[in-house]
C-alpha positions as CSV (number, residue, x, y, z in Angstrom):
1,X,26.0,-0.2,-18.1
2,X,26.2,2.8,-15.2
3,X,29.8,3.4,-13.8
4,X,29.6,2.1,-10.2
5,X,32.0,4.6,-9.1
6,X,29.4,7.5,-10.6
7,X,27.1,7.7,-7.6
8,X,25.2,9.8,-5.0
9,X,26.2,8.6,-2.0
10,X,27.9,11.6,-0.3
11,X,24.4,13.6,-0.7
12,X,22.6,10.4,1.1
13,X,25.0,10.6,3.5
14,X,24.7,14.3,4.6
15,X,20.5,14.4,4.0
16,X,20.3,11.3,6.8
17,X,22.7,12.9,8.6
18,X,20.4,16.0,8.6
19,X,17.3,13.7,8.9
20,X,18.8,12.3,12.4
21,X,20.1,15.9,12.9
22,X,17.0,17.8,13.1
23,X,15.0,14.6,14.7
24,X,17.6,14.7,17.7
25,X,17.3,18.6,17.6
26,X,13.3,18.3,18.4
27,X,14.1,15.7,20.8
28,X,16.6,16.9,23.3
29,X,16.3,21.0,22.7
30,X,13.1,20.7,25.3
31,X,11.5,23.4,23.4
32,X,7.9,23.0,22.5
33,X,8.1,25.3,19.5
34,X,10.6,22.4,17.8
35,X,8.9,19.7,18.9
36,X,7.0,19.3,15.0
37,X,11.0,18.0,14.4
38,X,10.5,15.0,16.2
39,X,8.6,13.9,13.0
40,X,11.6,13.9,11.4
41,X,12.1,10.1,10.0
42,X,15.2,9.1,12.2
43,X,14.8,5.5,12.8
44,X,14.6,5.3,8.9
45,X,17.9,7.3,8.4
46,X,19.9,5.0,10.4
47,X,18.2,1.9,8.8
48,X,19.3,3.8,5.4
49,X,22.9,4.5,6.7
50,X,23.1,0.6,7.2
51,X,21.9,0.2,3.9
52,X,24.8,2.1,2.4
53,X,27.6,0.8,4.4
54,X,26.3,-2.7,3.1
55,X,26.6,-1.4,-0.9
56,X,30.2,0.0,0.3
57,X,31.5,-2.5,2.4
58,X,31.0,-5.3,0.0
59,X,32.5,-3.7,-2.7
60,X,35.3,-2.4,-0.3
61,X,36.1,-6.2,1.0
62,X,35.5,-7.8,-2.6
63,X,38.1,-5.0,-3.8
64,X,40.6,-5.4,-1.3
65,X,44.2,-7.2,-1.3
66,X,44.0,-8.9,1.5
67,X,42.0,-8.9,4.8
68,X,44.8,-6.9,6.5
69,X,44.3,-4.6,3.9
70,X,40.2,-4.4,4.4
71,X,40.6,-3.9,8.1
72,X,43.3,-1.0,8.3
73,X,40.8,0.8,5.7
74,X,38.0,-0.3,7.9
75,X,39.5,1.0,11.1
76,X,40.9,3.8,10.4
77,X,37.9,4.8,8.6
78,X,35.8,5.1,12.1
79,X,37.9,4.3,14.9
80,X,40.1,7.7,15.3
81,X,36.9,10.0,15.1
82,X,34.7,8.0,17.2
83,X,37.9,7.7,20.2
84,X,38.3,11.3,19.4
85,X,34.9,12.6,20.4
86,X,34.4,9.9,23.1
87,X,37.9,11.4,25.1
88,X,36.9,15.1,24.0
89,X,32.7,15.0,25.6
90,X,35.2,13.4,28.9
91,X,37.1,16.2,29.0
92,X,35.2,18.9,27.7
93,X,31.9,18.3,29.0
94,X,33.6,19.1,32.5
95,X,32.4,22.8,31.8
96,X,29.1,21.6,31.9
97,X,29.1,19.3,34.9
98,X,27.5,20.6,38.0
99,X,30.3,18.8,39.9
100,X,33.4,21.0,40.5
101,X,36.9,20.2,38.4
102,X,37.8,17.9,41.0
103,X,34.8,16.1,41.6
104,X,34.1,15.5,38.2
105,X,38.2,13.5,37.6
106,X,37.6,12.4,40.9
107,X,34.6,10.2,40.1
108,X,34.9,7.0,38.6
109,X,32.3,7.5,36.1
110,X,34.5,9.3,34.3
111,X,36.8,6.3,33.6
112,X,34.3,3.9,33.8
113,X,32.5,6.4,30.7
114,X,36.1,6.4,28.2
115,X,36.7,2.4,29.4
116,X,33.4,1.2,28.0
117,X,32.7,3.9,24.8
118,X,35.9,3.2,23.5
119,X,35.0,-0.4,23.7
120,X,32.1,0.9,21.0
121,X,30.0,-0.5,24.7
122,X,28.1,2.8,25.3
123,X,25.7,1.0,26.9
124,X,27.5,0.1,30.0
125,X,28.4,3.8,30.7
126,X,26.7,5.9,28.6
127,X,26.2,9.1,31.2
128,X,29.0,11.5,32.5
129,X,28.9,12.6,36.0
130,X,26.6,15.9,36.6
131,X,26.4,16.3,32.9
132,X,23.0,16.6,31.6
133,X,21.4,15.2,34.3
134,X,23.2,11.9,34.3
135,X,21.4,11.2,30.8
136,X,23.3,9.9,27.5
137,X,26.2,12.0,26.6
138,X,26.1,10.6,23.2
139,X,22.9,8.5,22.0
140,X,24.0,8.4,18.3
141,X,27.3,5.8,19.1
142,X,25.4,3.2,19.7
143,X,24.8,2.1,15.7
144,X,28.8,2.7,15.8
145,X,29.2,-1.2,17.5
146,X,26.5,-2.3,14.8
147,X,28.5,-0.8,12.1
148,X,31.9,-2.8,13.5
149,X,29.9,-5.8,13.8
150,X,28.8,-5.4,10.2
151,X,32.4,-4.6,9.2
152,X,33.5,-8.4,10.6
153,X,30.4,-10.2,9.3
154,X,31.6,-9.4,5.8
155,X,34.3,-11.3,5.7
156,X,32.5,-14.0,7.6
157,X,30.0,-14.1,5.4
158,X,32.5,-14.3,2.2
159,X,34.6,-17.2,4.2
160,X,31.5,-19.0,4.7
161,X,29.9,-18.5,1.1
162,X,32.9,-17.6,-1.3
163,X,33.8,-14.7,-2.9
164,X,32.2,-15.7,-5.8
165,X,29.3,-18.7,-6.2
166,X,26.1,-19.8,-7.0
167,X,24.9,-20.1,-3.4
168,X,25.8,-16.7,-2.1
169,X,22.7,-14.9,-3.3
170,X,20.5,-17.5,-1.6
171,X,22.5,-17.7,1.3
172,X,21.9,-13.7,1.9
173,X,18.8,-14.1,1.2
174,X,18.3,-16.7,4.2
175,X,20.4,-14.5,6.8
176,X,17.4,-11.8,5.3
177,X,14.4,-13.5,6.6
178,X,16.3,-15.1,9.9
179,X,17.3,-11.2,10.6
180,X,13.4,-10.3,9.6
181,X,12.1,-13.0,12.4
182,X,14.2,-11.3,15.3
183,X,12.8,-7.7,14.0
184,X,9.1,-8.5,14.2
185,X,9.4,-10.3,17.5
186,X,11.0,-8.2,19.3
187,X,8.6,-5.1,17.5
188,X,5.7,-7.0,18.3
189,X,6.9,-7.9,22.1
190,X,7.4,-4.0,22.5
191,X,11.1,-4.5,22.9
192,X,11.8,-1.9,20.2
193,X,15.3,-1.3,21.6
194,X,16.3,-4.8,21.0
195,X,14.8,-5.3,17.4
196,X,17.5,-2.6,16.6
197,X,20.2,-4.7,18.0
198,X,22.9,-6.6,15.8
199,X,20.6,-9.2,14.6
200,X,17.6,-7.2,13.6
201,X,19.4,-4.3,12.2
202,X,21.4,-7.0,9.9
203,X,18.6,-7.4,7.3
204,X,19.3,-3.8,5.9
205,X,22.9,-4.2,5.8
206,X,22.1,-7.4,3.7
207,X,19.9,-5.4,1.3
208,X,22.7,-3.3,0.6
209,X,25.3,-6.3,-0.1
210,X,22.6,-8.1,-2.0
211,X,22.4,-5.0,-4.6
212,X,25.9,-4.5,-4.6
213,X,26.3,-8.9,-5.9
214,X,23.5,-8.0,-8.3
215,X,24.0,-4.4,-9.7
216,X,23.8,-4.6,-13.1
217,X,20.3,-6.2,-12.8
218,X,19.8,-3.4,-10.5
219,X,20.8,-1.0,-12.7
220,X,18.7,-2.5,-15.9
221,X,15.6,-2.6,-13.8
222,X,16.2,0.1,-11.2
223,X,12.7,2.2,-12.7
224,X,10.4,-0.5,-12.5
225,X,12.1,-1.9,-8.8
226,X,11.8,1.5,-7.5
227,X,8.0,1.7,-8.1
228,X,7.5,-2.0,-6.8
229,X,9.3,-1.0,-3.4
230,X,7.3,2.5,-3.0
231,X,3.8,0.3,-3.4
232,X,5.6,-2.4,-1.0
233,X,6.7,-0.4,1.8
234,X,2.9,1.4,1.7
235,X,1.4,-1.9,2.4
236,X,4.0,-3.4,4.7
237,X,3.5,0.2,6.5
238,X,-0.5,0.0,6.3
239,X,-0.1,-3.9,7.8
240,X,2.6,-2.7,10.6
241,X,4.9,-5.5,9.5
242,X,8.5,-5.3,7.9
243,X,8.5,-8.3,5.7
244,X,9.7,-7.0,2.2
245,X,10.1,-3.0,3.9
246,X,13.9,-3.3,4.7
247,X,15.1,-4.8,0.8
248,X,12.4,-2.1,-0.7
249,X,14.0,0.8,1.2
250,X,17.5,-0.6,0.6
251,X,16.2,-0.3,-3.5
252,X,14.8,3.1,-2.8
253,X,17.9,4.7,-1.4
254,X,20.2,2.7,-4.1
255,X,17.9,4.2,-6.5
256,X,18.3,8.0,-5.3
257,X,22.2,7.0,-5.2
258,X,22.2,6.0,-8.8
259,X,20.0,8.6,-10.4
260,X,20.3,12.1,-10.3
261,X,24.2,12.6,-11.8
262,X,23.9,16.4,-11.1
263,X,24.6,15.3,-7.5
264,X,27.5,13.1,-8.2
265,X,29.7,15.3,-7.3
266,X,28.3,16.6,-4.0
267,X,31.4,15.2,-2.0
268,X,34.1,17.2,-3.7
269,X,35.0,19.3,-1.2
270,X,35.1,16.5,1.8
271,X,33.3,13.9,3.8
272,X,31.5,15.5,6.7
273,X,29.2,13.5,7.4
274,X,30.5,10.7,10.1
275,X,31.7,14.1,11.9
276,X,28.3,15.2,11.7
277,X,26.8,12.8,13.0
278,X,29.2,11.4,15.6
279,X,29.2,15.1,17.2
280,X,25.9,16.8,16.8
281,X,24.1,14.7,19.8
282,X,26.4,16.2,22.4
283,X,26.4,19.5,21.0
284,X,22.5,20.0,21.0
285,X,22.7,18.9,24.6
286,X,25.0,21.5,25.8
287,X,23.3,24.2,23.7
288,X,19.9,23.1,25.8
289,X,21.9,22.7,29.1
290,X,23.2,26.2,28.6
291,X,19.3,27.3,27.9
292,X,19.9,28.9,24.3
293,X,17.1,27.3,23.3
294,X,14.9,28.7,26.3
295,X,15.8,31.8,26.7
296,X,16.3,33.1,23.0
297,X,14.5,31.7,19.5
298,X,14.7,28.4,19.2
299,X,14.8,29.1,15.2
300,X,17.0,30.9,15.3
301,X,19.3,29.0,18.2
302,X,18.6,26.3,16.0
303,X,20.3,27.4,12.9
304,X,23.0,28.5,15.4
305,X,23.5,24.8,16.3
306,X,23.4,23.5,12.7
307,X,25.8,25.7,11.8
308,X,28.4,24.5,15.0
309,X,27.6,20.9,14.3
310,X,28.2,21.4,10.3
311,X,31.6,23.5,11.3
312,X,32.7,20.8,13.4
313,X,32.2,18.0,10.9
314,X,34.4,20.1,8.7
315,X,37.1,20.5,10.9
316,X,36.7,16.8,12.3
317,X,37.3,15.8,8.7
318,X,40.2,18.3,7.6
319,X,42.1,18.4,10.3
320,X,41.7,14.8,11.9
321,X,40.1,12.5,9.8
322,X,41.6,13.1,6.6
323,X,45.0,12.3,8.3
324,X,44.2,8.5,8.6
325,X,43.0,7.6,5.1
């Protein structure tokens, strides 16, 4: 049977973070020539970034000595790189603001901006003063609070159904559909923002924890799964419904983690990508408040910025992240 530890999940990690890259880049460079990048399948990224953390957490929790134990690795997994770009766009974006030095500490909404995102509450302050246009510093934190929230359920869910019993695949199964419910009513009310929310984003963690309780079935029938979910998420696309979507996406992207070995070792030289993708939305903004995207090739600006956000991630994780684990 396949080595669990033998995997592909540092490549997933840096194509979604790429994915939600170069979607964001369309998005906020206000250039018409990148607009095609919009396309880019971002809302499926994220969805396959919860996926993952499900697989890993699970098999983090089950593996751990103790819940101490789980939630120092858990912490100080995101918590010191999300504080760390949440006080630097504070005090760095100040070079952007249209306010002066002074009016820009002076104003509450500075405070009121590091109070609430290091909370992981970026909704109740998610704009700095005079810095790009009062609009969302940072839209990518908000999945940061889901991933927290998935981070307790996990040992909520084992106190609740055991570490290890008959009833825990059913029970997941359950929490599935009840997540699936909030989803589609809150997709077919229009209230897109909301079916993203804790509840509705929990269904895709769940398909990762449910493959992780049942991987060696997985593994033994991961071929004939994977063609089953590609025919299933066509029809559940072609009916505008996610019933069985989010569990056949979760076997699609544990599929592409557990074929392929010549990518097993894509993480060798370090994990960039939570510094990727923590830092890339705020640095496309400044490059489009500063105009580079206007006033020279947006191409070639663009490569430019990939290149920043990619250096970034590296440093974020050499020389800060690294320190923690």
């Amino acid at each position: 049977m396949q080595d669990i530890t033998k995997n592909n999940f540092d490549f997933i990690r840096v194509l979604l973070a790429f994915i939600v890259f170069v979607g964001h880049l369309g998005a906020l460079s206000a250039s018409e020539q990148l607009t095609f990048l919009t396309y880019s399948p971002v809302e499926i990224a994220v969805f396959a970034f919860f996926i993952v953390s499900g697989f890993l957490i699970a098999r983090s929790y089950e593996r751990s000595s103790s819940l101490k134990s789980y939630a120092k690795k858990r912490i100080n997994r995101i918590v010191p790189a999300y504080l760390l770009v949440v006080f630097l766009c504070a005090i760095l974006l100040s070079l952007v603001s249209t306010l002066s030095f002074s009016e820009y500490f002076g104003n509450t909404q500075v405070y009121k901006y590091l109070f609430w995102n290091s909370l992981f509450m970026n909704f109740k302050a998610p704009w700095l003063p005079g810095v790009f246009g009062n609009q969302a510093v940072n839209g990518a934190l908000w999945t940061l609070k889901i991933e927290m929230c998935f981070y307790i359920s996990v040992p909520l869910i084992f106190l609740f159904f055991g570490k290890n019993n008959r009833y825990r695949n059913i029970s997941l199964i359950i929490l599935y559909f009840l997540s699936l419910i909030y989803l589609n009513y809150f997709e077919m009310t229009e209230q897109a923002s909301l079916s993203r929310q804790i509840p509705g984003s929990l269904c895709y963690f769940i398909g990762g924890m449910f493959i992780y309780f049942n991987f060696d079935q997985f593994i033994k029938h991961k071929n004939t799964l994977f063609i089953i979910a590609m025919l299933t998420v066509w029809i559940d696309l072609i009916l505008n419904i996610k019933l069985f979507s989010p569990m056949m996406i979760s076997i699609i992207v544990l599929y592409i983690a557990y074929s392929f070995k010549f990518l097993n070792n894509f993480g060798k030289y370090g994990d960039f990508t939570y510094g990727i993708y923590i830092f890339h939305f705020p640095i496309i903004r400044v490059f489009a408040t500063l105009g580079l995207f206007a006033n020279y090739n947006p191409y070639f600006m663009s490569i430019i910025c990939m290149l920043v956000v990619i250096g970034v991630g590296i440093a974020s994780w050499h020389l800060y992240e690294k320190r923690f684990l």
